[in-house]
C-alpha positions in Angstrom: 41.4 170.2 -41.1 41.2 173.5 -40.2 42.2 172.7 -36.3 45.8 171.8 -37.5 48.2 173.2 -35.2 52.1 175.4 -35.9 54.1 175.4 -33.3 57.0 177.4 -34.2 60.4 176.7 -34.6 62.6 179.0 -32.9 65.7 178.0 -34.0 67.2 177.7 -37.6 66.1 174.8 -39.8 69.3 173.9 -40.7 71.2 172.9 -37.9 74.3 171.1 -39.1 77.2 173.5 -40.6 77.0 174.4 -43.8 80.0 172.3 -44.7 78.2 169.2 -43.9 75.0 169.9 -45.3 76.8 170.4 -48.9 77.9 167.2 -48.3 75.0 165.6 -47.9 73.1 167.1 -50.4 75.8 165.9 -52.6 75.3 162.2 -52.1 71.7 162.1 -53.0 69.8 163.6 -55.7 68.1 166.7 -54.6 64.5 167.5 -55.4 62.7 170.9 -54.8 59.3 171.0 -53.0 57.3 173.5 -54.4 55.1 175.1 -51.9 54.8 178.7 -53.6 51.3 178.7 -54.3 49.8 178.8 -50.7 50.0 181.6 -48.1 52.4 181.9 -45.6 51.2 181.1 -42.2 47.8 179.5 -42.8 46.8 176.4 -43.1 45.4 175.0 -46.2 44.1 171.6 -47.0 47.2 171.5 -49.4 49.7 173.0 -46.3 48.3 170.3 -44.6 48.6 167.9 -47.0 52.5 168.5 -47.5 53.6 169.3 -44.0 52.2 166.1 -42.9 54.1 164.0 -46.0 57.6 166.1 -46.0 57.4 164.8 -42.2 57.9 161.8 -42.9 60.0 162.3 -46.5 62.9 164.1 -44.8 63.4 161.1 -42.7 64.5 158.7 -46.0 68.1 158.8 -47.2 66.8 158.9 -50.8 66.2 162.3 -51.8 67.6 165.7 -50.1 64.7 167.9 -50.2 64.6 171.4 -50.5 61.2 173.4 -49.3 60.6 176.7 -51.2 58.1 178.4 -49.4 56.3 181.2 -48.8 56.2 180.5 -45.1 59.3 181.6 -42.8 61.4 178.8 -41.0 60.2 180.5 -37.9 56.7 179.5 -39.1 57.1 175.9 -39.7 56.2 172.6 -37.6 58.9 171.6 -35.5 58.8 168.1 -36.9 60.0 170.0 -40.0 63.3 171.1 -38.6 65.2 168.8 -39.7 69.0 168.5 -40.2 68.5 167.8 -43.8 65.8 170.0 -44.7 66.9 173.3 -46.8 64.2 176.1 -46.5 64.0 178.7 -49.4 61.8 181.2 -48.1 60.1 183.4 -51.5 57.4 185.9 -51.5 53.5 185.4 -51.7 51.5 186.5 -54.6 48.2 186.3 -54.0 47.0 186.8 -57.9 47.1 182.9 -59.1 48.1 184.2 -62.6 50.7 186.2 -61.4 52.2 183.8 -58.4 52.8 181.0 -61.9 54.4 183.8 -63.7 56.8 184.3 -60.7 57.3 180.8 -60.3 58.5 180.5 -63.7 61.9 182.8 -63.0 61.6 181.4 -59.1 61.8 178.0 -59.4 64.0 177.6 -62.5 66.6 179.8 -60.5 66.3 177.9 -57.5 66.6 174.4 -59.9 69.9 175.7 -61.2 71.1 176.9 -57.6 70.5 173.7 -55.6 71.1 171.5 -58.6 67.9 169.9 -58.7 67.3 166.7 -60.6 63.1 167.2 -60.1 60.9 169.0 -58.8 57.8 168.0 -56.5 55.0 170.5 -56.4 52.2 169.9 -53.5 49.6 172.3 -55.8 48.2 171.2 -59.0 49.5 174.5 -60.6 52.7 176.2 -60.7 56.0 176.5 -62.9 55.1 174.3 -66.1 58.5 175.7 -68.0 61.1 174.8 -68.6 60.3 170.8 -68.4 62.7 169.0 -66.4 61.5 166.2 -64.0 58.4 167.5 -62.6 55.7 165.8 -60.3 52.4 167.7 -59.2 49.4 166.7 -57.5 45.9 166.7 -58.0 43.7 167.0 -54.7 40.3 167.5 -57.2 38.9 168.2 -60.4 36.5 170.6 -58.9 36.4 173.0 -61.7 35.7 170.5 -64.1 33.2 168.6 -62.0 31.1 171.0 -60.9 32.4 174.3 -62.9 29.0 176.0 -61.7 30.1 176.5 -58.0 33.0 178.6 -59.0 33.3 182.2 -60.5 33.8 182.6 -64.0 37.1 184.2 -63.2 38.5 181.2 -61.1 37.0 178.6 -63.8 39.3 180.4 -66.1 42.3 180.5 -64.7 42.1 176.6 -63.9 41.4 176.2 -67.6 44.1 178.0 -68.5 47.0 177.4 -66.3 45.9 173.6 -64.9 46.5 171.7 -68.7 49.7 173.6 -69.2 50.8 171.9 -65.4 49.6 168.7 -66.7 51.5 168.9 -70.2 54.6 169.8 -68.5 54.0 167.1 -65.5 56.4 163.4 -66.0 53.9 162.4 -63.1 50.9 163.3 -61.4 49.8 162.4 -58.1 46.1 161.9 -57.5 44.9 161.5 -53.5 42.0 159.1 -54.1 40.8 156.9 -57.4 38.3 158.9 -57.6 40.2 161.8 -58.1 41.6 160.0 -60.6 39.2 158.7 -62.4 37.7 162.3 -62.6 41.1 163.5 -64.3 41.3 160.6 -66.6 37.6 161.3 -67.8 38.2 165.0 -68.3 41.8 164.9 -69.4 42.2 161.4 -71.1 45.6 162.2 -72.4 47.3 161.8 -69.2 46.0 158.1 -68.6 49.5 156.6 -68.5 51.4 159.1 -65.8 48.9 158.9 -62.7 49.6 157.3 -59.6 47.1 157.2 -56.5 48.5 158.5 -52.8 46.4 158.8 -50.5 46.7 161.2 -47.6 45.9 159.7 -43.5 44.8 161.6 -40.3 47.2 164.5 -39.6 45.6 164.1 -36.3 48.0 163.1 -32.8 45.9 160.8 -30.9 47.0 160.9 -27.0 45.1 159.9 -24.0 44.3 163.4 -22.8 41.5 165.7 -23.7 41.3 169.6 -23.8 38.8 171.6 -22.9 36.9 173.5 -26.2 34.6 176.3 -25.7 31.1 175.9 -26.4 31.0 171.9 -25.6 29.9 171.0 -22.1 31.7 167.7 -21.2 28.1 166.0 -21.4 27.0 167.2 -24.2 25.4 165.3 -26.8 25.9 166.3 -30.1 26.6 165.0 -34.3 29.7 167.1 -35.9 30.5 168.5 -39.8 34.0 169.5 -40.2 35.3 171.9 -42.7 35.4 174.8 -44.6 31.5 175.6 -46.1 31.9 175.6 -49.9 29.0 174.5 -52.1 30.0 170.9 -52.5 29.6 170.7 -48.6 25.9 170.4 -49.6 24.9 172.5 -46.8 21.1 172.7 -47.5 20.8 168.9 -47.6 22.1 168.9 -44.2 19.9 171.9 -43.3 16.9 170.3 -44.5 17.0 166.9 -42.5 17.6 168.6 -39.2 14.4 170.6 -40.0 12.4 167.0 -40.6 14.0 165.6 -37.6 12.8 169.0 -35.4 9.4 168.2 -37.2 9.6 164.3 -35.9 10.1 165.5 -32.2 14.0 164.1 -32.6 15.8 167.4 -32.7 19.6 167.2 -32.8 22.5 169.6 -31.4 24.8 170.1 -34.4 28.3 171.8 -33.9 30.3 172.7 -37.4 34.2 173.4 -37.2 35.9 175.2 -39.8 35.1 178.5 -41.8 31.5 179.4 -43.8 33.4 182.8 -45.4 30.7 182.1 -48.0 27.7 182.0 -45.6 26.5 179.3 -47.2 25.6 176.9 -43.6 23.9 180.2 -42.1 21.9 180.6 -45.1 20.7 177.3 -45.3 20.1 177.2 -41.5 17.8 180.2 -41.8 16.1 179.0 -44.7 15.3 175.7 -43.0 14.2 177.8 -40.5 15.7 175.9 -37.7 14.3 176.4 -33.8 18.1 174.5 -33.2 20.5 176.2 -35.6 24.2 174.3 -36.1 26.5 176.5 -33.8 29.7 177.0 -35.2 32.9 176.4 -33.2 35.7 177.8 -35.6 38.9 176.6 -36.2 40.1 174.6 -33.4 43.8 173.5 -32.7 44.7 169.7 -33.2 43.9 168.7 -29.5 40.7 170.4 -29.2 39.8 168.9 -32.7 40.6 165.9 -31.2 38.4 166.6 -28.3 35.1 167.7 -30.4 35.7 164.6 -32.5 35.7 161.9 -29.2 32.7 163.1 -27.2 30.4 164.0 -30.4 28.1 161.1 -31.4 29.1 160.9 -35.0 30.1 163.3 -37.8 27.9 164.0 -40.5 29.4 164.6 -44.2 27.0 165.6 -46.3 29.4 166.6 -49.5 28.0 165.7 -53.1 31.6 166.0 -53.9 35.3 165.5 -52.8 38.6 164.9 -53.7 39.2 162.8 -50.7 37.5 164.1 -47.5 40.4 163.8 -44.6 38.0 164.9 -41.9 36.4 161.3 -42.4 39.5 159.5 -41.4 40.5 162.4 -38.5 37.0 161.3 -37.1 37.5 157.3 -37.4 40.9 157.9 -35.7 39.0 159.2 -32.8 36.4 156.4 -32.9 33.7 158.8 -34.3 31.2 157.0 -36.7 30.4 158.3 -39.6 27.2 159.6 -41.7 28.3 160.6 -44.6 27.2 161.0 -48.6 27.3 157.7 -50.8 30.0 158.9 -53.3 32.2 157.0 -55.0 35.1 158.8 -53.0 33.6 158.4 -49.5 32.9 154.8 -50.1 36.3 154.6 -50.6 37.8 156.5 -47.9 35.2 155.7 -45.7 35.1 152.0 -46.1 32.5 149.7 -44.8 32.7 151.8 -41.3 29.8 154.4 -42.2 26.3 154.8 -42.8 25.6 155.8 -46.6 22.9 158.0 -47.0 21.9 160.0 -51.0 23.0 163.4 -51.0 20.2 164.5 -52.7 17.8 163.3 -50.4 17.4 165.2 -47.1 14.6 162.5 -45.7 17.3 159.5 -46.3 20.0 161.7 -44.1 17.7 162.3 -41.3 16.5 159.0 -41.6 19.9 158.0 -41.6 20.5 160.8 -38.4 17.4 158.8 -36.5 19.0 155.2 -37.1 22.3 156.3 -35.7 21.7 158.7 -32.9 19.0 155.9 -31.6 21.2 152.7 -31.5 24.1 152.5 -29.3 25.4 149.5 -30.5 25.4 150.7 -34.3 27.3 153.6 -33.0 30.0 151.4 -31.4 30.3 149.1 -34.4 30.7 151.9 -36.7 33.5 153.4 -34.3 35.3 150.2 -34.0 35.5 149.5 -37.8 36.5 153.2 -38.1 39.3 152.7 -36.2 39.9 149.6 -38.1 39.8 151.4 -41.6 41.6 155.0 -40.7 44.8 152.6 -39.7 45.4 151.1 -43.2 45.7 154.8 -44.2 49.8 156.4 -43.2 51.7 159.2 -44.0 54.5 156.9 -43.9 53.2 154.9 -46.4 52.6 157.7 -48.9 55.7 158.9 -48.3 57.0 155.7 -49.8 54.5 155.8 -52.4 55.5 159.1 -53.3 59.7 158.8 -53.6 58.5 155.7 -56.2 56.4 158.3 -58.5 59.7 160.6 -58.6 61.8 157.8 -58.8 59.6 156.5 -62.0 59.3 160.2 -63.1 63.7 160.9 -62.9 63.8 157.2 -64.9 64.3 155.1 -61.9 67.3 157.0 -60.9 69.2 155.7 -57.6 
């Protein structure tokens, strides 16, 4: 996720006179995309998770959308200048408390200005008054689920300000059924206005392959993708490299993606590893693309997620899959994976051992992959998502 590549837009976003975007927007109902709540110029699972939808969004004659952002229209994907697409660029507040207080004169002004009929925001948080037609959405129920990985501060904030989204919410979109499961076990009041999206590879698949520093074109290695947080279960993983080293059956293990925490180096060193996992980074999309094709398999070892996209980015690629038997990765991961219990570090290297030694296995596992990550599409829950504001303005036309 974190390889996901900007390549600016040098030109303005709107690039049809003014006269004639007026005119548009007045044929179809307009609907502000609230993207306020993440910083401008990186990219966040959530960034991700919108850019890659409002791609395919702005090319529907059902809605004109209009992106309030923190990010510049210089900043954007180019897929995202598009002749419809209205950019509102507002400032960053990096104090969650006070960027929802902001949002509450923000986006009400901006409603009234642009004449919104709803308003879609990509965060879970945000504006929740007044309450006019308004559909958020739910990537996880972290706090809630596991409340004891997160500072008392953050826990909080979630408490207070996520309930008050909800209330105010005619919709809410979850990314996986597990997700929303989680929400209708913690907030049961909100059973009847939940719909299930789910997101697909934000990855561009082409025949050619990039060079990325630190893999040798023979290499032979597993991967982990993403940002180290404690549901990444890093020890786990930590722990069954040390019993494979103690097997003879040591394994190379590259990590893309950020460990701000130090969470994988801890573990690493308290495993006491003689073949520590060498982080690459962040990589862009084609070098992601890259480590994903020549690695033997990716290994997930998360006791939770919301919906795990790196699983699909690496069955896109024909990467097999090791990953955590969890509700949610059984059902983004299919029948194309080997399962293994997070909480036990001798089933994952046994689990390591059964894949790295059998060839075939590895190329079944690729081929139903591929298989499985093509029944995922933006395009798709693009459509599914114009229904949920459809159903959330009424049904309007």
């Amino acid at each position: 996720m974190d390889g996901f590549k900007i390549t600016p837009c040098h030109s303005s976003v709107r690039t049809v006179p003014e006269v004639a975007l007026r005119a548009s927007m007045a044929e179809r109902p307009t609907v502000l995309i609230n993207h306020l709540m993440e910083p401008p110029g990186r990219i966040s699972g959530i960034t991700r998770y919108l850019f890659s939808l409002l791609e395919q969004l702005v090319k529907h004659q059902n809605f004109q959308y209009v992106l309030a952002t923190t990010w510049s229209a210089e900043q954007l994907p180019v897929a995202l200048t598009h002749s419809d697409l209205r950019v509102e660029t507002r400032p960053y507040y990096g104090s969650l408390p006070r960027n929802v207080m902001m949002q509450m004169v923000t986006v009400r002004r901006l409603m009234q200005e642009i004449n919104a009929v709803a308003e879609f925001n990509c965060n879970p948080v945000g504006c929740f008054w007044p309450n006019w037609p308004r559909v958020i959405t739910v990537h996880d129920l972290y706090f809630d689920v596991v409340p004891k990985y997160y500072r008392r501060r953050h826990r909080l904030w979630w408490k207070m300000f996520f309930p008050l989204a909800l209330r105010s919410a005619a919709s809410v979109i979850c990314v996986s059924k597990s997700t929303q499961e989680d929400l209708h076990e913690h907030y049961p009041r909100q059973l009847g206005k939940t719909a299930v999206v789910c997101e697909a590879s934000t990855l561009h698949i082409s025949g050619q392959r990039v060079g990325v520093p630190g893999i040798a074109n023979d290499a032979q290695y597993a991967i982990v993708v993403g940002n180290i947080s404690p549901n990444k279960n890093p020890a786990c993983l930590a722990s069954a490299l040390s019993i494979l080293e103690k097997r003879g059956r040591p394994l190379t293990v590259l990590h893309v993606g950020r460990d701000e925490a130090g969470l994988l180096a801890k573990s690493v060193s308290d495993a006491r590893l003689a073949h520590p996992i060498r982080s690459l980074g962040s990589l862009s999309d084609d070098a992601l693309v890259t480590a994903y094709s020549r690695a033997m398999f990716m290994i997930t070892p998360s006791t939770h997620e919301g919906f795990c996209l790196p699983i699909l980015e690496a069955q896109s690629c024909g990467t097999p899959i090791v990953c955590s038997d969890i509700p949610v990765l059984r059902e983004v991961a299919g029948d194309a994976a080997v399962f293994f219990d997070p909480a036990n570090p001798e089933m994952l290297a046994d689990s390591i051992e059964q894949v790295s030694s059998q060839p075939n296995l590895r190329r079944q596992l690729s081929e139903a992959g591929l298989k499985n990550a093509a029944q995922f599409s933006w395009a798709r829950a693009a459509i599914e998502t114009e229904a949920v504001l459809k159903s959330a303005l009424g049904d309007l036309k």
